[in-house]
C-alpha positions in Angstrom: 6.8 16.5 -12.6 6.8 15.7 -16.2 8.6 16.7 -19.0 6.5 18.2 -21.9 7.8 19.0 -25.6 6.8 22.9 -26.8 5.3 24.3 -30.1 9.3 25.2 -31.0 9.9 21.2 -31.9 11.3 21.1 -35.2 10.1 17.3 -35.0 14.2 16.3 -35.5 13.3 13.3 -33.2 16.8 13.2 -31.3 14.8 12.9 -27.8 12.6 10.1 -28.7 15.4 7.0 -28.8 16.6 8.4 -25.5 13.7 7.8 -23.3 13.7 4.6 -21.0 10.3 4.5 -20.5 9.0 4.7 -24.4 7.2 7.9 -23.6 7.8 10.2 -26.4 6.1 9.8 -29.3 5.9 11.4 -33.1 3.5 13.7 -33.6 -0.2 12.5 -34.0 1.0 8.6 -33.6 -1.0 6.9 -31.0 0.7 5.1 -28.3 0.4 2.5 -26.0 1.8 1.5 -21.9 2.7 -1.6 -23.0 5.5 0.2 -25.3 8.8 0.4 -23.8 7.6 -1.1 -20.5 6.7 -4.1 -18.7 3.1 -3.5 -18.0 0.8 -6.3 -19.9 -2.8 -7.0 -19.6 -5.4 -5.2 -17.6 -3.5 -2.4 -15.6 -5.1 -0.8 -12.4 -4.6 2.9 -11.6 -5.5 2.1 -8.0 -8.3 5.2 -8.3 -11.1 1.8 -9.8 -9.3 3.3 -13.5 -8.0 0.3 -15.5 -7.0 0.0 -18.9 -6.0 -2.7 -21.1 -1.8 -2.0 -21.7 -2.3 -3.1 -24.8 -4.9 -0.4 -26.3 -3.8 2.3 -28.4 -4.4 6.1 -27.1 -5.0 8.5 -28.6 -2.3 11.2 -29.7 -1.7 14.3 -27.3 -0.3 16.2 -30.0 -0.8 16.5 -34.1 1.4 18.9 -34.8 5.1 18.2 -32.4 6.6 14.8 -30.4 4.8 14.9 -27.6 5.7 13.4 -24.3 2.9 10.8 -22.3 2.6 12.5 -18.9 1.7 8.7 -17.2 4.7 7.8 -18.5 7.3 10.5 -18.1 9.5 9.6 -15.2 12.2 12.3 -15.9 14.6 9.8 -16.4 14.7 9.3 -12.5 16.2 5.9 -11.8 18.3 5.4 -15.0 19.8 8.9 -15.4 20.9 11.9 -13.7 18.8 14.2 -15.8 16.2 13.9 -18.2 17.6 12.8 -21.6 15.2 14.7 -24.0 16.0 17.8 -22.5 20.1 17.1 -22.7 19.7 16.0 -26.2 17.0 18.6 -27.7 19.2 21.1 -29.9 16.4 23.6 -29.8 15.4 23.5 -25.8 12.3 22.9 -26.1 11.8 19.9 -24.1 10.9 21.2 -20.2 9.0 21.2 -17.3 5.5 20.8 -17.3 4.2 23.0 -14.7 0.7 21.4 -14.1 1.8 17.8 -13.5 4.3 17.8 -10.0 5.6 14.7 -9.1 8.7 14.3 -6.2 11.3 12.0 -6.8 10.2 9.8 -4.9 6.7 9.7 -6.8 8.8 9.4 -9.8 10.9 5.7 -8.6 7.4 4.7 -7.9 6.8 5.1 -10.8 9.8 3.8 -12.6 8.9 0.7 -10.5 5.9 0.7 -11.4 6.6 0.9 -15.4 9.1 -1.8 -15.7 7.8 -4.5 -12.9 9.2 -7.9 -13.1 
């Protein structure tokens, strides 16, 4: 699963240097997959989805950091927990219950994210 940031952020901004994989972001900035990983150029989703790494997305919040679901990997493969949740003085970094992933979906894609 992912890890998704509540209405009770106070925006301090303590979990966004801690992810690996560049996946939090300040409220309304866009964001891209190139950020914080390796992926570059055309990327395939394997479903016939592709997207250019380099285009920006669009926001998923306006008003709190907010947490890319595509590239949330909980921290699996560089830490023993997820590092926005251990460093969020107000909690409010947790699971999001509509996007389940195993960890062994999640070292996919860790792999995937930062490929050689």
């Amino acid at each position: 699963m992912a890890i998704i940031i509540t209405e009770e952020c106070i925006n301090c901004g303590a979990c966004e240097p801690e992810c690996p994989n560049n996946a939090i972001y300040d409220a309304g900035a866009a964001w891209k997959f190139s950020e914080g990983t390796n992926l570059k150029g055309l990327i395939d989703f394997g479903d016939g989805h592709t997207i250019d790494a380099d285009l920006a997305q669009n926001a998923v919040s306006d008003e709190v950091y907010y947490i890319v679901p595509d590239k949330c990997t909980e921290c699996v493969g560089f830490h023993d927990e997820p590092q926005c949740a251990a460093v969020c003085p107000v909690d409010c970094c947790i699971d999001d219950e509509n996007v389940r992933e195993s960890k062994d979906e999640l070292l996919v894609k860790k792999t995937w994210l930062h490929q050689e």
